[in-house]
C-alpha positions, 0 to 999 in steps of 0.5 A: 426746547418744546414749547406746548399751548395750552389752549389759549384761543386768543394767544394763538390768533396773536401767533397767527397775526405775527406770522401773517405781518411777517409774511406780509413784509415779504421777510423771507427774502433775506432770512430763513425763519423756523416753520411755524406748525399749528395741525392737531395739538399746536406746538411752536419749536423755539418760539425765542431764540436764546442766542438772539431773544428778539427775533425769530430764528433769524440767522446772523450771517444772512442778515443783510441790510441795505437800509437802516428804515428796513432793518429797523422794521424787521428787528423791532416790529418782532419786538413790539409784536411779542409784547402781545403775548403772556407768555407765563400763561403759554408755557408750562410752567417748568419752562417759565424760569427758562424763558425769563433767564434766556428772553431777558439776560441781556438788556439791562444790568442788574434788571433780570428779576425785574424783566421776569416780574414785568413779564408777569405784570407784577403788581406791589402795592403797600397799604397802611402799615401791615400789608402787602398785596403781590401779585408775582412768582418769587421763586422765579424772581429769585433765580435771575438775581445776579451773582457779581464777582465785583472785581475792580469796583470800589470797595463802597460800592460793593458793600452797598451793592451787596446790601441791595441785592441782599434786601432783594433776595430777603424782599422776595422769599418773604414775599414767597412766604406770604404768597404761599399761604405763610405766616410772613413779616410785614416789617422786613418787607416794609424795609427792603421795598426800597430794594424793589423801587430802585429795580424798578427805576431801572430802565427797559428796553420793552417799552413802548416807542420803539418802532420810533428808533429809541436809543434810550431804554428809560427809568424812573429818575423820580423813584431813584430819588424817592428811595435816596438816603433810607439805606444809602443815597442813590445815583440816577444813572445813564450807561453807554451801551454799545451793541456787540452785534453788527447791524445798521444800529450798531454806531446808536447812541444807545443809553440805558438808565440804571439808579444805583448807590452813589457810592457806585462813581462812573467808572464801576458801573460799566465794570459791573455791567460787563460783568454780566457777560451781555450778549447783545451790549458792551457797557462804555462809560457812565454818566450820572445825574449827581457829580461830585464837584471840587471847589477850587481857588477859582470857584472860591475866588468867583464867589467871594467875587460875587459876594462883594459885588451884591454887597456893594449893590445893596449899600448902594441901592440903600444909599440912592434909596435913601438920598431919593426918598428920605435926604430930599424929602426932610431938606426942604427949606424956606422960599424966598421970593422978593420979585414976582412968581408966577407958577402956573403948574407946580413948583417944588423947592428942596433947597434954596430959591433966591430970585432977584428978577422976574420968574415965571414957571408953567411947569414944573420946577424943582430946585435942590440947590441954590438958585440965584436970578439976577435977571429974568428965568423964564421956564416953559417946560420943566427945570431942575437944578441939582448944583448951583446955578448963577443966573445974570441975564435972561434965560429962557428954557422952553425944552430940556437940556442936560448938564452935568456940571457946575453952569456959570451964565454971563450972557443971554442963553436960549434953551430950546429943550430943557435945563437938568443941572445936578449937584456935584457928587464925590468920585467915590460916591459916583462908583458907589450909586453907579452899582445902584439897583435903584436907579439902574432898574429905572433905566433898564425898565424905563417905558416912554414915548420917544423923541423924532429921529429915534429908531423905534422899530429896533426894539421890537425886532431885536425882542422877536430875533432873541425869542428866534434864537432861544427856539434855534438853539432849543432844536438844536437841542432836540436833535438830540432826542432820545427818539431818532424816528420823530426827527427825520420828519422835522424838514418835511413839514415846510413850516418848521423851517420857520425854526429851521432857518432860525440862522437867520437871525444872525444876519439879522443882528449882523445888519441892526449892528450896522444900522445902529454904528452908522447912525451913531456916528453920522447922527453927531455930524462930527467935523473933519478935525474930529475925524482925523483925530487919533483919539477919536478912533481910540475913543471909538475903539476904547468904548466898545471894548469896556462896553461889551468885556466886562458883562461877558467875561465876568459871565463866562467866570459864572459859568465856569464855577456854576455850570457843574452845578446845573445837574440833572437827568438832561445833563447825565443823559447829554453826558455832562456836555456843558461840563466839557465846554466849562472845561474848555473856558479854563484854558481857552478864556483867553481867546474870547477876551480877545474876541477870537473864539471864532478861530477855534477849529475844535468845537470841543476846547470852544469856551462857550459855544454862542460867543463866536458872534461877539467875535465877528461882530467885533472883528466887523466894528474894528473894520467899519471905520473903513465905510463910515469914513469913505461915507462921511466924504462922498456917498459915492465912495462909501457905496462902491465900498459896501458894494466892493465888501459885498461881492469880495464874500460872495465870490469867496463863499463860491471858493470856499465850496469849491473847494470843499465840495462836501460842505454843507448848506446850512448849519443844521446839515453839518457833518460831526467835523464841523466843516460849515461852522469852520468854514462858513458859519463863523467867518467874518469875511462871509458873514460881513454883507448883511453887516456892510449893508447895515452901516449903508442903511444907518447912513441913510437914516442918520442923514435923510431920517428928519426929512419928510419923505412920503411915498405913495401908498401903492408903492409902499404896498408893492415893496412890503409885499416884496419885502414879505416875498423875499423873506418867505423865499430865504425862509423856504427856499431850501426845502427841498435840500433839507428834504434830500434833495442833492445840491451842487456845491454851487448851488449851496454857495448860491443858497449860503450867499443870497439867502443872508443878503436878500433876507438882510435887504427885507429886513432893513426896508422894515426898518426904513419903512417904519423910520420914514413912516410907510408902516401905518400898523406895523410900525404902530405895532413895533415902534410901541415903547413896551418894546423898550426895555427887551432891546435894552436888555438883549445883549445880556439876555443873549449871554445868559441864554445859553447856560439858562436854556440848559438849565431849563431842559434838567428841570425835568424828570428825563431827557426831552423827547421831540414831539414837534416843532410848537412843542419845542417852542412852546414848551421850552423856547418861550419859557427859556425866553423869559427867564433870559430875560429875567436872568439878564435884568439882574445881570445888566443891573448889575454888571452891565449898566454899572460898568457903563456908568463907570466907562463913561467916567473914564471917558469923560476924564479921557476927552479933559485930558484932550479936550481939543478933540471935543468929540463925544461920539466914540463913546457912541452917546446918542443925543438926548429924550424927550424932556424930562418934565420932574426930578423922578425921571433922573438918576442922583449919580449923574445918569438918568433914568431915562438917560441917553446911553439907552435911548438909540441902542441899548447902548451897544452896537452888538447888543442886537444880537445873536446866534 
């Protein structure tokens, strides 16, 4: 084929300009290009090569490449250089349908009219209701329509294929007509522009990007929806294309986005595609945005599940409602006095007040049940009775103190915090308030000053750590992207690692679960009995399973029946990747009930991926009675053990790659079996220093935390700019090996090893600095009680996060596409941050603060039955708040508001987090 110019001045300086870059790059070396002539009359022999449209003569069996960079240079630079040319004004115009049929067949399916009328730069606008304005050959369009035999389609889908390849033949030649000076029908073009738009929303492979290594050719997932339901509903779709060619690119994920009829399932379009007889693709599978879902008994069953549960979480929010602010409030009755009462702040009496003896009150009082002195009461902070209380000798209250049951006094009784008694309630009244959003949102959300020896600084740390672990898993993600180019520079920039090593947070969570068991158990100072005791260590072990199971199990039963539902261009274009791991949860639950989904050597049965810390983290608490016993007998002991602990993982992790030479350092280096995570990343013995050094740290607070330490200011200046080195060298220390740097594999055991420990070692002087106050404005900043309700709700916003973050990302109108490291956090890991949170406060409200009330019911019934145990720190029950100053603050079912269970952890050793 000959191709003449016509004298476009501007045109030949491209050709010019293409050739001088192809020379520049010194292409000649491995391939042989067609001379290129330009002496009198200018012609250009096979300007497109139709066997291989995107490259100039390039013959296949000497193209060689030793580097992927290079071959992509070569192939696409040709690409993004042709799209320089107008190539419908160069050619004759006898050889325009030539070149459109030959540059364009094999890209897209069904896109061959659309790549002629993008070549032309096509412009379709409709105005009002009569006109049409175009800018385009029909004719030529009209001759690149395919023609499909349909074989093996679905019957649906052929019929309605047919109809939008038949309003798109009747589109064009009514245009043809109008464009020729006719007299047209503006209302059939009116009622096929739909068959346009969807050959519009098609994806293409010339677009901008593609030096960036695209794998993905884009379409409009909006357009596709716009145009659903005027013929027939439409299926934003994601073709699996597989190049047919060998060349470096040929193991790409390649994708192309097709909107066909809904009708169209999975399985005909890559029929229809190969039908094509593509020279470059080979079409796979597909994946579409909207699924069918079948609802079977499990998804009924949830449901009807989740219908009871909001039903008795309203009946209960309405009963705790109305028993606060209606009963209490119209059951005020008379006050009789008949000794001296001296009230000095205020008093408030919504039942009976008998008082035979001298009382005096400098706070306020609150009495909603009978209240009989015989001797003298003596209030100066605050009382509140909710259940009879006798009264015959003196009390004195001078601070709070809580109880729950019926309080007979027959001797003297000093009270050095305050008095709390509550009226009995029925069993089954308590379960009901127990599910109340009313009281339950007041202990989740409650903001207040705590009392000394609390661990203030937890909050904050485990808020910043769930913000870290959303933005580890959000670039996880985005390496995905639908670029590959942008991600190899993601390690190069030294202050992604801030992100890349977002691992750490792991071993963050791994040390605050040890601080908080430690401090639990020796805050209590139990005696030896107790500890000896079986029922103690049942306890112990009791409380932590119905503590963490029932809010994640019944999250997993969630995301099971609900997760097929989160659809989205995301979802097609990760090919339903969570609808595999929802899958996986159907036959595998079972294994995380047993918190044993970290042994799972197959990452495609593991039921929901970010679980595996629960297991470990439980598999360490069954272990952690070892130290905490050792410790409670000699500190000697206890140490030798966390240090035997720590040096056992050690040497082990040099074993393990040892033997596995190739492992990699580091998670986000994991090769696609998965050996790190198998080996490393999930495996308790690896994992357990920070944890160990979490118990020894916890001891230290529980024992030496009252006691008034100071330390010179220079020496705790000198150590948080130590802690801050250390964490700046486990943060940026692999640099260089994430930058291709070759490691020795004791080398990575070294970085695996020392890394988490000494990042551990930083993080708990910040706990015990801020504790024994060396922090001044840091622990100012992170002991403030805003902090409070976000360490109260990570263990739920750590369940919810993961399903929430992947609903985030189909919010939007196409895969992502990685830009950054801020554009990642900032644009998807703090938004998916909050609406965790937003998520786990409804979650916790009504699974997990319940069941604890619940639990603690059942514990209480357990320690009546032995009683002679009298040990209440199994259920790990931290000691009291600050004084409760009015009836506000507490709960009507036997739980504050500001109640213990969140005072020193948000009531549970694991809630500190995770990855």
């Amino acid at each position: 084929m000959i191709i003449k110019l016509s004298n476009v001045k501007s045109d030949q300086e491209s050709i010019f300009e293409l050739i001088a870059h192809l020379k520049n790059l010194n292409l000649q070396r491995n391939r042989q290009i067609q001379e290129f002539r330009f002496d009198g009359d200018p012609t250009v022999e096979e300007l497109l090569n139709v066997s291989t449209p995107i490259s100039f003569r390039i013959k296949p069996e000497k193209y060689e490449m030793d580097n992927i960079e290079w071959g992509n240079l070569v192939a696409l630079t040709t690409i993004d250089y042709m799209k320089k040319f107008n190539f419908m004004n160069i050619l004759e115009l006898k050889d325009r349908v030539l070149v459109v049929q030959n540059a364009f067949s094999d890209f897209d399916m069904f896109s061959h009219a659309f790549r002629a009328l993008e070549a032309k730069k096509a412009e379709i606008s409709y105005l009002g209701n009569s006109e049409i304005f175009m800018k385009m050959e029909p004719d030529l369009i009209l001759s690149t329509i395919p023609h499909l035999n349909f074989t093996g389609v679905s019957s649906q889908c052929t019929k309605e294929t047919k109809l939008w390849l038949g309003s798109l033949e009747l589109f064009l030649a009514e245009s043809n007509i109008c464009m020729s000076g006719g007299k047209c029908n503006p209302k059939i073009l009116k009622e096929n522009l739909f068959a346009v738009q969807q050959l519009d929303s098609f994806g293409r492979l010339l677009q901008p990007g593609l030096l960036e290594l695209s794998t993905t050719f884009e379409g409009s997932f909006q357009e596709c929806e716009q145009i659903s339901g005027v013929k027939y509903d439409t299926n934003y779709c994601y073709m699996s294309l597989l190049p047919k060619f060998h060349n470096p690119f040929s193991s790409l994920p390649f994708r192309s986005a097709v909107c066909m009829p809904r009708s169209c399932k999975h399985h005909d379009l890559p029929i229809l595609y190969n039908q094509l007889g593509s020279k470059l693709f080979t079409a796979r599978v597909a994946f579409c945005v909207h699924q069918d879902v079948e609802k079977d008994s499990a998804f009924w069953g949830f449901t009807v599940f989740m219908i009871v549960m909001v039903s008795i979480a309203i009946l209960a929010t309405t009963v705790d409602f109305l028993r606060e602010s209606v009963y209490e409030k119209t059951s005020i009755v008379p006050l009789v006095v008949r000794e001296p009462l001296v009230v000095r702040w205020s008093l408030v009496v919504r039942w009976s007040l008998v008082v035979r003896g001298l009382l005096v009150v400098r706070e306020p009082l609150v009495v909603r049940e009978p209240l009989f002195v015989r001797g003298s009461l003596v209030v100066r902070w605050s009382l509140v009775v909710r259940e009879p209380l006798v009264v015959r000798a003196q009390l004195a209250v001078r601070e709070p103190l809580v109880v729950r049951g019926p309080m007979v006094i027959r001797g003297p009784l000093v009270v050095l915090w305050s008095l709390v008694v509550r009226e009995p309630l029925m069993v089954p009244l308590k379960i009901l308030i127990a599910f109340s959003f009313w009281t339950n949102a007041g202990q989740v959300l409650s903001v207040k000053e705590q009392k000394p020896g609390f661990i203030k600084s937890l909050d904050c740390i485990r808020a910043f750590s769930m913000s870290w672990v959303v933005a580890g898993h959000a670039l996880m993600y985005f390496l995905f992207s639908d670029a590959l180019l942008p991600l190899s520079s993601v390690s190069k920039h030294i202050w992604n690692h801030l992100f890349l090593q977002a691992v750490l947070s792991v071993d963050t969570f791994f040390l605050l679960s040890g601080i908080v068991v430690a401090y639990l158990f020796f805050k209590q100072r139990p005696k030896p009995a107790v500890i000896k005791s079986p029922l103690t260590w049942i306890l112990f072990y009791l409380h932590r399973y119905l503590r963490l199971t029932p809010p994640y199990m019944l999250f997993i039963g969630f995301f099971v029946v609900y997760s097929p539902y989160v659809q989205g261009p995301y979802n097609a274009w990760m090919w339903n990747a969570q609808n595999h791991e929802a899958n996986a949860c159907k036959s595998n639950w079972w294994r995380n009930l047993l918190y044993i989904n970290n042994y799972d050597l197959n990452q495609m049965t593991t039921c929901y991926g970010v679980s595996w810390y629960l297991a470990v983290d439980t598999q360490l608490y069954i272990l952690a009675p070892i130290v905490l016993i050792a410790l409670y007998f000699s500190f000697a002991a206890g140490a030798i053990t966390v240090v035997a602990g720590c040096v056992g993982s050690i040497i082990t992790t040099y074993i393990l790659y040892g033997v596995y030479d190739n492992m990699a350092a580091d998670s986000y280096h994991d090769d696609a079996s998965g050996e790190h995570n198998n080996v490393i990343y999930q495996r308790p013995w690896i994992r357990c220093t920070p944890y160990l050094l979490g118990l020894l740290t916890g001891y230290i607070i529980a024992t030496y935390g009252k006691r008034q330490i100071r330390l010179n200011w220079a020496i705790c200046v000198v150590c948080w700019l130590v802690a801050f080195g250390i964490g700046f060298a486990c943060l940026f220390s692999n640099y260089d090996y994430d930058n291709g740097s070759c490691w020795s594999p004791f080398a990575k055991a070294t970085f695996c090893n020392f890394s988490r420990l000494f990042w551990s070692i930083a993080v708990a002087w910040v706990i015990v600095a801020n504790h024994f106050g060396c922090g001044g404005p840091i622990n100012s900043f992170m002991s403030h009680p805003i902090w409070q309700p976000f360490g109260r709700l990570s263990y739920c916003a750590y369940i919810v996060h993961w399903m929430v973050l992947y609903y985030y990302l189909n919010v939007g109108d196409r895969p992502i596409h990685y830009f950054n490291t801020w554009q990642v956090y900032c644009y998807y890991a703090i938004p998916a941050t909050i609406l965790s949170y937003v998520a786990a406060f409804f979650w916790s409200c009504l699974f997990e603060v319940s069941t604890l009330k619940l639990e603690k019911m059942l514990i209480k019934a357990i320690l009546s039955i032995g009683s002679g145990s009298g040990f209440g720190s199994p259920s790990n029950n931290a000691t009291p708040k600050k004084p409760i100053s009015d009836e506000s603050s507490q709960s009507q079912n036997g739980v504050g508001k500001g109640h213990e269970s969140w005072e020193i952890e948000p009531e549970t050793d694991c809630s500190s987090l995770q990855l």
